[in-house]
DSSP file (Angstrom, degrees, kcal/mol; ACC not computed):
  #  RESIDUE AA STRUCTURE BP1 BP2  ACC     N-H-->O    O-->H-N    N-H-->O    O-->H-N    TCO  KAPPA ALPHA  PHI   PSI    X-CA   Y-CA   Z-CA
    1    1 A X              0   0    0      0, 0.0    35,-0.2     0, 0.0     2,-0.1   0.000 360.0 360.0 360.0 143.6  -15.5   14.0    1.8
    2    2 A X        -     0   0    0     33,-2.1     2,-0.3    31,-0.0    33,-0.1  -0.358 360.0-139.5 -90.6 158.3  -14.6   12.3    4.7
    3    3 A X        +     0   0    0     31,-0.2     2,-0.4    -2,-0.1    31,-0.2  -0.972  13.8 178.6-136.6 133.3  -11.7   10.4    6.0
    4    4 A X  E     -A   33   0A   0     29,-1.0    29,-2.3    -2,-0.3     2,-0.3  -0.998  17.2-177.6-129.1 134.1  -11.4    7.2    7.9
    5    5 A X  E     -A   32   0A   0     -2,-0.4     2,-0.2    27,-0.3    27,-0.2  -0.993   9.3-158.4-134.4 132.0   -7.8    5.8    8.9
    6    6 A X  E     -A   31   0A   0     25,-0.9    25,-0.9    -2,-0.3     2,-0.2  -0.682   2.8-161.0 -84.0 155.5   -6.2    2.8   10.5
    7    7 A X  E     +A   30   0A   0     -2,-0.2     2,-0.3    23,-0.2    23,-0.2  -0.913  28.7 125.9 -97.5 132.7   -3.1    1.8   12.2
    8    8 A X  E     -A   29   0A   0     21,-1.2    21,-1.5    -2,-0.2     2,-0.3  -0.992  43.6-111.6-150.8 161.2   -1.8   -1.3   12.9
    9    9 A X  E     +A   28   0A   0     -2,-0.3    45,-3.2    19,-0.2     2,-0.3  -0.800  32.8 172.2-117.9 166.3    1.8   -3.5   12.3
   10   10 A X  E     -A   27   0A   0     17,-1.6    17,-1.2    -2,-0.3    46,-0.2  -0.961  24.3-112.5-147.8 118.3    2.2   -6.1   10.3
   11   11 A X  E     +Ab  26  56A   0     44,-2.9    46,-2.3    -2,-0.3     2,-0.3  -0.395  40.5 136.8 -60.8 139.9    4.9   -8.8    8.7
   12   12 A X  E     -A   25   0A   0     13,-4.0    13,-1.0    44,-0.2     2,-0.3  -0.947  26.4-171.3-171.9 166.9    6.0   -9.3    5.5
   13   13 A X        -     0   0    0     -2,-0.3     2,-0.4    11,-0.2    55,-0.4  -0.992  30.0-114.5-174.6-172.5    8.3   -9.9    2.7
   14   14 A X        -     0   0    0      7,-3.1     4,-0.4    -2,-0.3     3,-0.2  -0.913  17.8-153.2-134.2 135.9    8.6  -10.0   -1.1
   15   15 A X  S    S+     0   0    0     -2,-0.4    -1,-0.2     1,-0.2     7,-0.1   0.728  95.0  38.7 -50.4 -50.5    9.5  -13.7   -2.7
   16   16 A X  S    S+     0   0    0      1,-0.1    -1,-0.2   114,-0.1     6,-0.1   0.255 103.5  60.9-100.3  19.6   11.2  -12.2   -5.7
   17   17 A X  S    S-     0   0    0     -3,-0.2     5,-0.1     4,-0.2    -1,-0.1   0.880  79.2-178.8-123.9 -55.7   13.2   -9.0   -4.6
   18   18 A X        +     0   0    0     -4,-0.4     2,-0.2     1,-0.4     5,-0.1   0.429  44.4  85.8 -27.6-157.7   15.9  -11.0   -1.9
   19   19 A X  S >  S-     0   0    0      1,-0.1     3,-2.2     3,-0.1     2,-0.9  -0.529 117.5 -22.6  86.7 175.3   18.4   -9.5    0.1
   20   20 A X  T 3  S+     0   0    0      1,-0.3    -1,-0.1    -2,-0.2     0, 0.0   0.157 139.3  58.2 -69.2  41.1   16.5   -8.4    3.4
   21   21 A X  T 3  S+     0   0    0     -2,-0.9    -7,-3.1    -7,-0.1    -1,-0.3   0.236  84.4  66.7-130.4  36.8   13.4   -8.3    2.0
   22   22 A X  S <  S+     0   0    0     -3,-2.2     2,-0.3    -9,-0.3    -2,-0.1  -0.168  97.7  88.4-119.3  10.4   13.0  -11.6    0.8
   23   23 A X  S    S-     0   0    0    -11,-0.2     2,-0.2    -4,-0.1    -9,-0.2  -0.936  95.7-105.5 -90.7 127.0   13.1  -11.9    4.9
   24   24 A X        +     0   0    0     -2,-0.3     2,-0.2   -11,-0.1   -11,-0.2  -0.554  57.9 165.0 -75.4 144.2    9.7  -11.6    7.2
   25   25 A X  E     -A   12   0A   0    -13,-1.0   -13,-4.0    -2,-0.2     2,-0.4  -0.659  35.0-105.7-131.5 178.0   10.1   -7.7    8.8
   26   26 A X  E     +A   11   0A   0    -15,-0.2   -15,-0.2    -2,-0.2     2,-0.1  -0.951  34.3 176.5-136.3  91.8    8.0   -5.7   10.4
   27   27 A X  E     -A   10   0A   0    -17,-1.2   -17,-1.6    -2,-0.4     2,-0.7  -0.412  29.2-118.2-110.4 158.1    6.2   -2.4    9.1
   28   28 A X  E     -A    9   0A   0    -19,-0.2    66,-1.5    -2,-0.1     2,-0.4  -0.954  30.9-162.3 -82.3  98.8    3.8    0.2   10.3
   29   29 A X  E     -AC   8  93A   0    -21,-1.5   -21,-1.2    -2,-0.7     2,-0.6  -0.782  11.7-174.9-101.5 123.2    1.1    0.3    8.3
   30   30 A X  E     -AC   7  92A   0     62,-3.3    62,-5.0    -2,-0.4     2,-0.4  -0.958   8.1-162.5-139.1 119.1   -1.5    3.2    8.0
   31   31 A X  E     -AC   6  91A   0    -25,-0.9   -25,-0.9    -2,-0.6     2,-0.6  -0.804   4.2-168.3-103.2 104.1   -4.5    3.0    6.0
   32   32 A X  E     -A    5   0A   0     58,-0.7     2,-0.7    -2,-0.4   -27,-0.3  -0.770   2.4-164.0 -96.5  96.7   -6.3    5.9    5.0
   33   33 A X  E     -A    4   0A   0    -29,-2.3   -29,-1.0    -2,-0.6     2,-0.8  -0.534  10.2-159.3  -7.5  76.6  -10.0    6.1    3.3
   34   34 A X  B     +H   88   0B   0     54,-2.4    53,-1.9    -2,-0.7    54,-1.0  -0.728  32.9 149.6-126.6 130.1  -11.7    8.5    1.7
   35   35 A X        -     0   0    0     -2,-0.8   -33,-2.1    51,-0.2     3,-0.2  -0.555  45.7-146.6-142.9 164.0  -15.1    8.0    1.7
   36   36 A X  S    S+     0   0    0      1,-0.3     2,-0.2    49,-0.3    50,-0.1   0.628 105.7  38.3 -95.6 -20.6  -19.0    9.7    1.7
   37   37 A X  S  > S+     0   0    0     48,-0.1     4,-0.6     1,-0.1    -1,-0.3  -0.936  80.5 170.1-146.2  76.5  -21.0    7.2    3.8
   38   38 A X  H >>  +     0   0    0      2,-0.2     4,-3.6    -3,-0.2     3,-0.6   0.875  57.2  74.2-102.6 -28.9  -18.0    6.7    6.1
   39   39 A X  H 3> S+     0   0    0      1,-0.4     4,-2.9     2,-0.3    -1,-0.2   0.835 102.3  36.2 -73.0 -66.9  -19.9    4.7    8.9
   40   40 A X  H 34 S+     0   0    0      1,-0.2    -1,-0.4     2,-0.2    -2,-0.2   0.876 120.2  45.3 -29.1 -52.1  -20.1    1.2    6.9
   41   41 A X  H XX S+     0   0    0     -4,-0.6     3,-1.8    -3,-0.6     4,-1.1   0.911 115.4  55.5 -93.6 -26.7  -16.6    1.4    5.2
   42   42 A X  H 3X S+     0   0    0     -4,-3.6     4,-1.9     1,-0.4     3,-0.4   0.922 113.2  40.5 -56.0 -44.9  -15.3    2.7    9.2
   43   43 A X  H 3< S+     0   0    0     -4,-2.9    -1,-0.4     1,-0.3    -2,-0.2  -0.136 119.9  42.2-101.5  47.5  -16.7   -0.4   10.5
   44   44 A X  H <4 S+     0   0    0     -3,-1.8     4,-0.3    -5,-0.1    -2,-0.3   0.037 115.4  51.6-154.1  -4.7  -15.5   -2.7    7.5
   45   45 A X  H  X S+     0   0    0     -4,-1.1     4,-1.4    -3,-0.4    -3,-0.2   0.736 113.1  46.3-107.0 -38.2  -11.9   -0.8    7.5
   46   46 A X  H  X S+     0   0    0     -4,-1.9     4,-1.0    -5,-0.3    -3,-0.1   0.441 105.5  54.3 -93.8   3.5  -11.6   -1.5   11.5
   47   47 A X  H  > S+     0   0    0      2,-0.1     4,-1.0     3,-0.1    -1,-0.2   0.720 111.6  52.2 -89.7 -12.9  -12.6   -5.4   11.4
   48   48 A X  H  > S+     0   0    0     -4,-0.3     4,-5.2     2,-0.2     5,-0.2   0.953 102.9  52.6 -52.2 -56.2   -9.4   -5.5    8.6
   49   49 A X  H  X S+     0   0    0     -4,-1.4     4,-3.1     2,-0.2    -1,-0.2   0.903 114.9  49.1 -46.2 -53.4   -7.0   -3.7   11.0
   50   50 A X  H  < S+     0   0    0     -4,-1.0    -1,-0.2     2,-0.2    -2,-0.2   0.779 112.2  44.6 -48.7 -23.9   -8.3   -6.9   13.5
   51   51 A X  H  < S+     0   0    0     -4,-1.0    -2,-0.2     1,-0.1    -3,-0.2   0.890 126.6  27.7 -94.6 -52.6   -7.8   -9.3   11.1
   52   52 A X  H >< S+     0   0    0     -4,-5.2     3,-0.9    -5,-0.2    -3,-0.2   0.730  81.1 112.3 -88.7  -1.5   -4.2   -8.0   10.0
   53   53 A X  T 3< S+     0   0    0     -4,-3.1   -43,-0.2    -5,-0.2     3,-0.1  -0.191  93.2   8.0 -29.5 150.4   -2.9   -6.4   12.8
   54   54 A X  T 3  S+     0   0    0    -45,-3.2     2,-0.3     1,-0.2   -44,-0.2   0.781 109.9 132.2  38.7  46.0    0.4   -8.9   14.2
   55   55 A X  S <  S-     0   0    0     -3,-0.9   -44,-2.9   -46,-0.1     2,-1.0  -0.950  75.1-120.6-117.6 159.2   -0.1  -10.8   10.9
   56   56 A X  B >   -b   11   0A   0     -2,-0.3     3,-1.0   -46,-0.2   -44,-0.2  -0.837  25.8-163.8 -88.4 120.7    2.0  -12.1    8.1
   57   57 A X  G >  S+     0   0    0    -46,-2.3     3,-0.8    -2,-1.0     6,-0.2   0.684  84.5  77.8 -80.3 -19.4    0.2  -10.1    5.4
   58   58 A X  G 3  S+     0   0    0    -47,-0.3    -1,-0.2     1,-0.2   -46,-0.1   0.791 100.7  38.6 -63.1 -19.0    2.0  -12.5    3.1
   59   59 A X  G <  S+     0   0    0     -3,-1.0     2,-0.3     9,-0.0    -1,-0.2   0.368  82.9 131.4 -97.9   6.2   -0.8  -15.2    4.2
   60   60 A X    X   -     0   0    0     -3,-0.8     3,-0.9     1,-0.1    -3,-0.0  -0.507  50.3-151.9 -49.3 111.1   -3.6  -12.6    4.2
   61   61 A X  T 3  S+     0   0    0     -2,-0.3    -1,-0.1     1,-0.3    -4,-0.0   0.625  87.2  68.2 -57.3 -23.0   -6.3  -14.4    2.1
   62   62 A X  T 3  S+     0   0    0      2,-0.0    -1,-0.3    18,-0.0     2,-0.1   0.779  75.3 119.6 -85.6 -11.9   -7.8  -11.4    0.8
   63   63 A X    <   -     0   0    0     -3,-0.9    10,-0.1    -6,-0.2     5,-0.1  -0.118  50.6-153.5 -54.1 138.5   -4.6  -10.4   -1.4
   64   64 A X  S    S+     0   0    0      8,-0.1     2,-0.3     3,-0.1    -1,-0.2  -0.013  78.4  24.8 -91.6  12.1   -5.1  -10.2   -5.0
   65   65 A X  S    S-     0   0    0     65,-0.1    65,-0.1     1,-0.1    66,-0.1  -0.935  93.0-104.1-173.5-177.6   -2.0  -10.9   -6.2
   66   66 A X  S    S+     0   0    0     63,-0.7     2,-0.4    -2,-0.3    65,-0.1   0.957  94.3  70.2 -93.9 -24.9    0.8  -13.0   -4.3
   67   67 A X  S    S-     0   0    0     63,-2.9     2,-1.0     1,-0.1     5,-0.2  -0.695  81.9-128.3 -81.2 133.3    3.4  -10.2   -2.9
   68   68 A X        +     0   0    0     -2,-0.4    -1,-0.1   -55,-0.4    63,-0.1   0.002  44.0 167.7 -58.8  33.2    2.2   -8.1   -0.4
   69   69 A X     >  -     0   0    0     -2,-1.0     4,-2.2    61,-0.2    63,-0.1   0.195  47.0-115.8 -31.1 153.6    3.0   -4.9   -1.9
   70   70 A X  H  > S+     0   0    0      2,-0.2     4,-2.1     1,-0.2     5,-0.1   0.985 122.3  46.7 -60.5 -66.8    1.6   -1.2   -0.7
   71   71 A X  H >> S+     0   0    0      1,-0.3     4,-1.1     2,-0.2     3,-0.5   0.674 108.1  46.9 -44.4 -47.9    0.0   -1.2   -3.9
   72   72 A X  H >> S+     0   0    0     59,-0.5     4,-3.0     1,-0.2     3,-0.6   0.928 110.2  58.9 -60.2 -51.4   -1.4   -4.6   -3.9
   73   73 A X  H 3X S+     0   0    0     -4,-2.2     4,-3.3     1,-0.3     5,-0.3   0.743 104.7  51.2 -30.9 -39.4   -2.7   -3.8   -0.4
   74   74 A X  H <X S+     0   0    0     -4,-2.1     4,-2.0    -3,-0.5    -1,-0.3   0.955 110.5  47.8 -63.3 -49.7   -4.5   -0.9   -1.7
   75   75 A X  H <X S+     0   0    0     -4,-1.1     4,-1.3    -3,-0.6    -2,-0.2   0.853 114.7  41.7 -52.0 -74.8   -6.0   -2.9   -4.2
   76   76 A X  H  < S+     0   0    0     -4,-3.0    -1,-0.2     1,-0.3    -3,-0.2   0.740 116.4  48.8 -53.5 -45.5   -7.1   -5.7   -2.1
   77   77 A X  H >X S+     0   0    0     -4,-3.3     3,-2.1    -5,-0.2     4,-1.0   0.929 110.5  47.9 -65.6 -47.2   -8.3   -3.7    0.6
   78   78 A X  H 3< S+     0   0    0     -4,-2.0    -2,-0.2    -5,-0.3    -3,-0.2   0.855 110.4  56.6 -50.0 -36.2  -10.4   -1.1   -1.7
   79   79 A X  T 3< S+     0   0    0     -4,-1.3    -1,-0.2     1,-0.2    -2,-0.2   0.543 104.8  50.4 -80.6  -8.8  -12.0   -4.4   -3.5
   80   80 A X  T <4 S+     0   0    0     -3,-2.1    -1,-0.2     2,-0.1    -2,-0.2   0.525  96.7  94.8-110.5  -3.4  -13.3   -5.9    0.1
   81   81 A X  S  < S-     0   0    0     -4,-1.0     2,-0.4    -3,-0.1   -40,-0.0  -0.328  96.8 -82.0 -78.2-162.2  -15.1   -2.1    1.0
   82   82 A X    >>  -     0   0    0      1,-0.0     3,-1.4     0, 0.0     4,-0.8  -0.823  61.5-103.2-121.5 102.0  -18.8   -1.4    0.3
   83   83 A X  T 34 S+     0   0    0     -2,-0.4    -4,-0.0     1,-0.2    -1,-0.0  -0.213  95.2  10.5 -57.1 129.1  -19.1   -0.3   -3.7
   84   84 A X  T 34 S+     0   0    0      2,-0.3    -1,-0.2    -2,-0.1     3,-0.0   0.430 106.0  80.3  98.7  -3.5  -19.6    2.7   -4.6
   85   85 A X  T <4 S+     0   0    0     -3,-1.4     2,-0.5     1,-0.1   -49,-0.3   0.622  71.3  89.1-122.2  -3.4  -18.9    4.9   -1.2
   86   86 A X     <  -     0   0    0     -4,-0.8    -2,-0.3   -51,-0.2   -51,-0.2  -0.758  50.9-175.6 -92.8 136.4  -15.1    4.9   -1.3
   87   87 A X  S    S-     0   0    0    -53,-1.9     2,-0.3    -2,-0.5   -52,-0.2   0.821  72.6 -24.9 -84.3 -31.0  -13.7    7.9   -3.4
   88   88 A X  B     -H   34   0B   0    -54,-1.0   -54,-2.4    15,-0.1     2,-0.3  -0.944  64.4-148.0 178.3 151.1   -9.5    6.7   -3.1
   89   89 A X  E     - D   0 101A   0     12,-4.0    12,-1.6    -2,-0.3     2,-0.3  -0.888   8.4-150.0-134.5 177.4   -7.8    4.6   -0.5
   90   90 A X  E     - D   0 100A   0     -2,-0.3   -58,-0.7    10,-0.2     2,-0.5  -0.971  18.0-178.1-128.8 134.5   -4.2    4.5    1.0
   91   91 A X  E     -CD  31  99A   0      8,-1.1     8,-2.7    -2,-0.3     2,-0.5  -0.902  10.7-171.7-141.2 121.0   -2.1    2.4    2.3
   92   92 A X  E     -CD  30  98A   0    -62,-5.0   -62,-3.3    -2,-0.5     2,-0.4  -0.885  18.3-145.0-119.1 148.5    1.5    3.9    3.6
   93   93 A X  E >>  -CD  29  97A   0      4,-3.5     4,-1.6    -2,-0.5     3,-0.9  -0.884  63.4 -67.2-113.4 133.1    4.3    1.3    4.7
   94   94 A X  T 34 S-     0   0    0    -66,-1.5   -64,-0.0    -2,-0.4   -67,-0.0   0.374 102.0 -41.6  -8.3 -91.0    6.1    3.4    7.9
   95   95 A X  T 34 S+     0   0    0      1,-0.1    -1,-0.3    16,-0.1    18,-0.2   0.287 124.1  83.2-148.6  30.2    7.6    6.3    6.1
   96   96 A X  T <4 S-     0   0    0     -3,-0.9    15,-0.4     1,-0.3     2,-0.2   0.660  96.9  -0.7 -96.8 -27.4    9.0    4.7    3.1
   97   97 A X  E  <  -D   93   0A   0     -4,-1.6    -4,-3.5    13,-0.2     2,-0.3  -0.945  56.6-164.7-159.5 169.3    6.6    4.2    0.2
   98   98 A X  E     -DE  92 109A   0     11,-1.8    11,-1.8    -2,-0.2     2,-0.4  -0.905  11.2-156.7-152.0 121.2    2.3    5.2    0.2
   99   99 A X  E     -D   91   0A   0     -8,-2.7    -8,-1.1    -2,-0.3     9,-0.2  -0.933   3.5-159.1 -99.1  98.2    0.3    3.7   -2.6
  100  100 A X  E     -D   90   0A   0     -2,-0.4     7,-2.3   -10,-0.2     2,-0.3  -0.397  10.3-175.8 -78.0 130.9   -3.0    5.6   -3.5
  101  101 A X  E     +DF  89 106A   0    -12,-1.6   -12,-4.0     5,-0.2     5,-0.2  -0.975  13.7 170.9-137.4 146.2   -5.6    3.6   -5.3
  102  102 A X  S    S-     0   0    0      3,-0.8     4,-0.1    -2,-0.3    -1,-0.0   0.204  70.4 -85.0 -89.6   2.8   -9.4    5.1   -6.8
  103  103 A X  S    S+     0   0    0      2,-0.1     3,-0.1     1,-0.1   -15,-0.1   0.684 116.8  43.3  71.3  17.4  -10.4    2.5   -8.5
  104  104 A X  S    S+     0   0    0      1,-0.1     2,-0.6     0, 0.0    21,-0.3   0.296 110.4  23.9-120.9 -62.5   -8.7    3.0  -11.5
  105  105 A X        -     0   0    0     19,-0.1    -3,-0.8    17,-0.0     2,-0.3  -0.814  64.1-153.1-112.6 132.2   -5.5    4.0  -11.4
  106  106 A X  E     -FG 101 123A   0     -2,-0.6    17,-3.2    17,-0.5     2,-0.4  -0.705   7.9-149.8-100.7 145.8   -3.1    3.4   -8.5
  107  107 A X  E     - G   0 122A   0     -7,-2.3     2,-0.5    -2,-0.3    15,-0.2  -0.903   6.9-162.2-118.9 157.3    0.0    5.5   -7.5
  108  108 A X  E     + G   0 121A   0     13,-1.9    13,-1.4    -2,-0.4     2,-0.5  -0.966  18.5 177.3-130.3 132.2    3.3    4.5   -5.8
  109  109 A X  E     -EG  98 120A   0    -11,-1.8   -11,-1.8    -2,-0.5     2,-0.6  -0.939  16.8-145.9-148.6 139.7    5.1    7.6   -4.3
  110  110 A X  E     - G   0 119A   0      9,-2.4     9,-1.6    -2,-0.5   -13,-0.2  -0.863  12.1-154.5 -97.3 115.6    8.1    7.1   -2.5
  111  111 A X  E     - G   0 118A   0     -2,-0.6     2,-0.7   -15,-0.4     7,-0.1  -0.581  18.6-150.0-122.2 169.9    9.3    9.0    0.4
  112  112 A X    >   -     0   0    0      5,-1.1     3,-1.2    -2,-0.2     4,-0.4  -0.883  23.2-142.9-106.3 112.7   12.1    9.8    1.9
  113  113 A X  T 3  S+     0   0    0     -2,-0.7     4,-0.1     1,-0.2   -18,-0.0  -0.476  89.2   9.2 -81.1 143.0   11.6   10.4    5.9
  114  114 A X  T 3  S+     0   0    0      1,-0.2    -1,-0.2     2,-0.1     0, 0.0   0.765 110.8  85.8  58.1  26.0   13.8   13.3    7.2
  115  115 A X  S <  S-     0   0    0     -3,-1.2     2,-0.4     2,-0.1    -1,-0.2   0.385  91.7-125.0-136.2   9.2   15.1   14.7    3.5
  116  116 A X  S    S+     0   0    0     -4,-0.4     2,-0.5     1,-0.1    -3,-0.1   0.129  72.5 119.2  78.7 -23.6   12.2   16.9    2.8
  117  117 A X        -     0   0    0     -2,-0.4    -5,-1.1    31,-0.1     2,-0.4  -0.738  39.5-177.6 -90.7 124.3   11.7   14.9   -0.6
  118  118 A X  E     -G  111   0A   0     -2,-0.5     2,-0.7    -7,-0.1    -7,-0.2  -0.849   8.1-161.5-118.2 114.2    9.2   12.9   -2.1
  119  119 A X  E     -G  110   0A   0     -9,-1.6    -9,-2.4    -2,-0.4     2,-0.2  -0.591  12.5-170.2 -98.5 137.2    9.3   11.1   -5.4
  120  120 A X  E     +G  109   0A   0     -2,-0.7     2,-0.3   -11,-0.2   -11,-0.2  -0.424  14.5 176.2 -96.9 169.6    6.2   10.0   -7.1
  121  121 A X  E     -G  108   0A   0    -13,-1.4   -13,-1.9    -2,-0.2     2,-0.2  -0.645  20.1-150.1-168.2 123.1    5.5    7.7  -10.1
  122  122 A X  E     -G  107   0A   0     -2,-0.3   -15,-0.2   -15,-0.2     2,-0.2  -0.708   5.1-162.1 -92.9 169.2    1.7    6.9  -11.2
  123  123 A X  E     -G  106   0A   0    -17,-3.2   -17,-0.5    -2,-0.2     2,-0.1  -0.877   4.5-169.7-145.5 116.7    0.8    4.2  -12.6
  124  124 A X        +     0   0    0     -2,-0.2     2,-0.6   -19,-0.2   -19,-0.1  -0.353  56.7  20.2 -94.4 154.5   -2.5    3.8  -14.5
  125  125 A X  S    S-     0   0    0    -21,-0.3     2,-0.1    -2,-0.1   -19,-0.0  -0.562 101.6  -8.5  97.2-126.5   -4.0    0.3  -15.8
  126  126 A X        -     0   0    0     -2,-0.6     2,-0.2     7,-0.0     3,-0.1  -0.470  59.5-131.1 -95.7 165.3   -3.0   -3.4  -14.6
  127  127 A X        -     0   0    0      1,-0.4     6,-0.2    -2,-0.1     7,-0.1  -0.712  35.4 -80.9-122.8-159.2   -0.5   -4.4  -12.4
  128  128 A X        -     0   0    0      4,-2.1    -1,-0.4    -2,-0.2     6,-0.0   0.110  42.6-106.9 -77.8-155.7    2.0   -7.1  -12.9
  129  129 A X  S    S+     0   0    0      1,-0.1   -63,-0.7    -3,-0.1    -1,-0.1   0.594 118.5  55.9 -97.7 -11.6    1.1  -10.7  -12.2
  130  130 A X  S    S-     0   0    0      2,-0.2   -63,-2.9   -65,-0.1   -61,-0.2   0.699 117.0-102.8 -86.4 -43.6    3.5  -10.4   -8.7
  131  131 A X  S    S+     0   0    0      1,-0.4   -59,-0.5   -65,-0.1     2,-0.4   0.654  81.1 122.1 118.5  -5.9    1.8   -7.4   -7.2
  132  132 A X        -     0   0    0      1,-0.2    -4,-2.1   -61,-0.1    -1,-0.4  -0.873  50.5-153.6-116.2 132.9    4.1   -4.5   -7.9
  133  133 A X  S    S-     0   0    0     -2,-0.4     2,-0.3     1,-0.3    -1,-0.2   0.977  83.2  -3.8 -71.0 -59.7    2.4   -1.6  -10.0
  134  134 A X  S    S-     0   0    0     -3,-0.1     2,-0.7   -13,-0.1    -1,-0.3  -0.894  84.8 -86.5-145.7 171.2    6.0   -0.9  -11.2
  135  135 A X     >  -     0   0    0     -2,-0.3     4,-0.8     1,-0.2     3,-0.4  -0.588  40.9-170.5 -87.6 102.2    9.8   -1.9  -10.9
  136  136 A X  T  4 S+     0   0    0     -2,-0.7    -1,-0.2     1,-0.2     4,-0.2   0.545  79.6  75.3 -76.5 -11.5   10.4    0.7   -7.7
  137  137 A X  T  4 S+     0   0    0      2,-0.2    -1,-0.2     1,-0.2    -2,-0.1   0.665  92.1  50.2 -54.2 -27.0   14.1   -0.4   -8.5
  138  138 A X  T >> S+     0   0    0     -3,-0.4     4,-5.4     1,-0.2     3,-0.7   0.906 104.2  49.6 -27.9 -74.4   14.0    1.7  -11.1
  139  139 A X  T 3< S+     0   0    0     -4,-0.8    -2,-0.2     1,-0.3     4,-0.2   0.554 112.1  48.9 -63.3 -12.9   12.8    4.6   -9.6
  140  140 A X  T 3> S+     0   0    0     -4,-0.2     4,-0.7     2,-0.2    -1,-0.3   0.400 108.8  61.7-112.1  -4.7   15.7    4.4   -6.6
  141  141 A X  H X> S+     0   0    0     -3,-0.7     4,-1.5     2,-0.2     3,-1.4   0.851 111.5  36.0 -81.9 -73.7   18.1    3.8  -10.0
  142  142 A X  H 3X S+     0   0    0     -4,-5.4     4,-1.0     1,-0.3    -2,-0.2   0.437 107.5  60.5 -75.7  17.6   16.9    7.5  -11.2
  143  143 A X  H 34>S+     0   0    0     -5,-0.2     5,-2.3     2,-0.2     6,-1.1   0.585 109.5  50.5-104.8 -31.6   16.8    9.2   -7.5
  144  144 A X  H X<5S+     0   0    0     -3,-1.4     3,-1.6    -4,-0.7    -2,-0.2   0.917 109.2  51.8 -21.2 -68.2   20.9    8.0   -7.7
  145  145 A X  H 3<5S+     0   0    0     -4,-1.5    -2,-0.2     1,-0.3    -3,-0.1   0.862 114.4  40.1 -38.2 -81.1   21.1    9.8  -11.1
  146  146 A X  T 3<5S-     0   0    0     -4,-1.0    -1,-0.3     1,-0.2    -2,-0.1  -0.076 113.5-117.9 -84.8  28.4   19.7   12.8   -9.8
  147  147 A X  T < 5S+     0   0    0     -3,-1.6    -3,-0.3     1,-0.1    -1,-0.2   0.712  71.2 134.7  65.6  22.7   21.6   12.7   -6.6
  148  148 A X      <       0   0    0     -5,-2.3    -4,-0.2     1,-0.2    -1,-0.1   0.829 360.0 360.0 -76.9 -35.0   18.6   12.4   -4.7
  149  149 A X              0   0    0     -6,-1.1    -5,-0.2    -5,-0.1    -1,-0.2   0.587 360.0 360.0-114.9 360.0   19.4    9.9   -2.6
């Protein structure tokens, strides 16, 4: 299996969360591929990076739900490759959260840059109507618990 990955940055910010992210900011976005037949989904993964590079990803046309979420990203992006040669995509927001999708089930894993720790949570099935696989406020609720963060 093969791997093809982008980088490029990008604007964004979530409608329903506020605070400073209900603000547009500005992330590093790295999307990673893995694929059989790499050459198509290579040249369909780098005209994306053209089109969202220096964009507000909130106006992106190809999203599939309305927040611009890792997760949703994954989603959106995986649905616009060439069926049936990508095994999993990724899509990691600088060095804070990485959303894994296969084309069933998506993962959200949250990382912690410079604390050696990473916490995961899949999540199989639909996602909300918003774009978020799952309430990541949660998940920073029990990384408090367990002193993690």
């Amino acid at each position: 299996m093969k791997r093809v990955k982008v980088v490029f940055r990008a604007t964004h910010y979530y409608r329903i969360l506020g605070g400073t992210e209900a603000c547009p900011h500005t992330h590093t976005y790295t999307v990673e591929v893995a694929c059989a037949e790499c050459d198509e989904v290579g040249l369909s993964v780098e005209g994306l990076k053209a089109e969202l590079d220096g964009s507000l990803l909130n106006d992106w046309k190809g999203l599939l739900y309305p927040e611009p979420t890792t997760e949703n990203l994954a989603l959106s992006i995986y649905a616009l490759l060439p069926r049936g040669k990508v095994e999993w995509i990724s899509v990691q927001e600088d060095d804070l959260v990485k959303s894994v999708y296969d084309g069933r089930d998506i993962w959200v894993v949250l990382l912690r840059g410079g604390t050696g720790y990473t916490a995961a949570v899949g999540v199989k099935g639909s996602m909300d109507s918003r774009g978020f696989a799952t309430d990541l406020r949660d998940l920073y609720r029990l990384l408090r618990e367990e002193g993690l963060e």
